[in-house]
N, C-alpha and C positions, 0 to 999 in steps of 0.2 A: 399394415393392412388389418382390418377390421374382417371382424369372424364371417360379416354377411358378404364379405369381396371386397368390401370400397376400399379407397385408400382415405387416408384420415392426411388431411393439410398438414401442412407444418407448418412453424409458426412463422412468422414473418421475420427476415434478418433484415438487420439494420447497419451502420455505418456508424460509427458512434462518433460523436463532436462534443464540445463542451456545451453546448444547448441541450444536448441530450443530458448528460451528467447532473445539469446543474437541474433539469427537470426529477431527475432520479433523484439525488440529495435533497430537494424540494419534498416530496413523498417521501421520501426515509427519516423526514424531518431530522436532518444534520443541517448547523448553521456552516454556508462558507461565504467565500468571499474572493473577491479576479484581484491578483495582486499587481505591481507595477510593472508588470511585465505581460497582463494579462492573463496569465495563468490561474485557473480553476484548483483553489484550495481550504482545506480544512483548516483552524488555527487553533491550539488549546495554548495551557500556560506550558508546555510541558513538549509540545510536538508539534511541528507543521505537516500537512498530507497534502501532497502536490498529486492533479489529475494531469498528466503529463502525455502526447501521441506522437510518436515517433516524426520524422520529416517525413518519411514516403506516408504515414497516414497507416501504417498497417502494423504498428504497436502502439498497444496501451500500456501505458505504466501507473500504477500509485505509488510515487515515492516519500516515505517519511524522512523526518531531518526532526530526529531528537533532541533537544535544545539543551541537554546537560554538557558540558565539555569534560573531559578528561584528561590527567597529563601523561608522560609520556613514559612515568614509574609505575603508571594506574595497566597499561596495553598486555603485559601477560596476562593480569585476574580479566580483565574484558574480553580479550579473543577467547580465553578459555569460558567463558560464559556465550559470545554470540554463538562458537564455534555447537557449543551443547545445546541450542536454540536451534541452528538450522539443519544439526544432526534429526532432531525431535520434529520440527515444524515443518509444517509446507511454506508456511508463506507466512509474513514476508522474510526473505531471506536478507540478512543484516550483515553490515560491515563495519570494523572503522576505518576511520578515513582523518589523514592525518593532514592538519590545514600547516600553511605554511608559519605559523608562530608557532608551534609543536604541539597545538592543544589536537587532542585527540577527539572527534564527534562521530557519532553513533548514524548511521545511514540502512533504512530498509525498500527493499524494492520486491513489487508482487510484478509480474506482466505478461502480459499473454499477447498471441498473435489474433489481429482483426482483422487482416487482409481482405480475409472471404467474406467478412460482416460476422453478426453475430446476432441471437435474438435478444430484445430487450429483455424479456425474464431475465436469458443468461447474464446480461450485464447489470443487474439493476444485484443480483443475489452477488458478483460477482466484488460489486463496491460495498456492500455492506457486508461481505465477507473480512474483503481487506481493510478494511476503516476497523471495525472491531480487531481483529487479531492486529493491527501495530497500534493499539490502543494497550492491547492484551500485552504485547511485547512489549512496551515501556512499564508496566507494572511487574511483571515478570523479572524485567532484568532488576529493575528496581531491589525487589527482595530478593533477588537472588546474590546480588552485589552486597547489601545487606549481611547476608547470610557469612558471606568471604571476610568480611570487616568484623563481627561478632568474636 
């Protein structure tokens, strides 16, 4: 409420789609691209970011897929590095994830609930949050695995 009585709007909430996404990543000028599945994604040499919504429509996910593999002598020095990462970090919270050849790969997920909608501001600060920090987080682990090998 506003000092002279009114009430002040709010902002408009929205339902978020990958049209919207792909308008917001449009403005944020990040390059993506709808992969063979359809999906709404980032692609660098180094990481893919998947704009991902649950089936009932009421999760959003940005999930990364770290493109480095690791083997299966590498899993203590890495969990004890994601483990120090999602001690410290909000987001994205990181995993490995161990593919059936035994290579080990590197997976982060940010997500929140949209059920009730959400305003565009919040969503637009919300992707360029998360794009940044699992950008952050593959440089991060980078030196810091670095630092274990040294």
């Amino acid at each position: 409420m506003r000092q002279d009585g009114a009430v002040t709007p709010s902002p408009a909430v929205v339902r978020p789609d990958r049209d919207l996404l792909e308008e917001i990543l449009d403005e944020l000028d990040i390059e993506h691209t709808i992969d063979t599945e359809g999906d709404l994604a980032i692609s660098t040499a180094h990481l893919t970011i998947f704009f991902l919504f649950g089936k009932e429509g009421d999760l959003f996910t940005v999930r990364s897929f770290y493109d480095r593999q690791y083997s299966v002598d590498d899993k203590p020095m890495l969990l004890t590095a994601i483990n120090e990462w999602n001690a410290d970090t909000m987001w994205p919270k990181v995993y490995a994830f161990t593919q059936d050849n035994g290579t080990i790969r590197v997976v982060g997920d940010s997500q929140v609930y949209i059920g009730a909608g959400v305003t565009r501001e919040h969503l637009t600060t919300m992707v360029a949050h998360w794009v940044r920090f699992s950008i952050k987080f593959y440089r991060w682990l980078t030196d810091r695995l670095a630092f274990e090998t040294d």
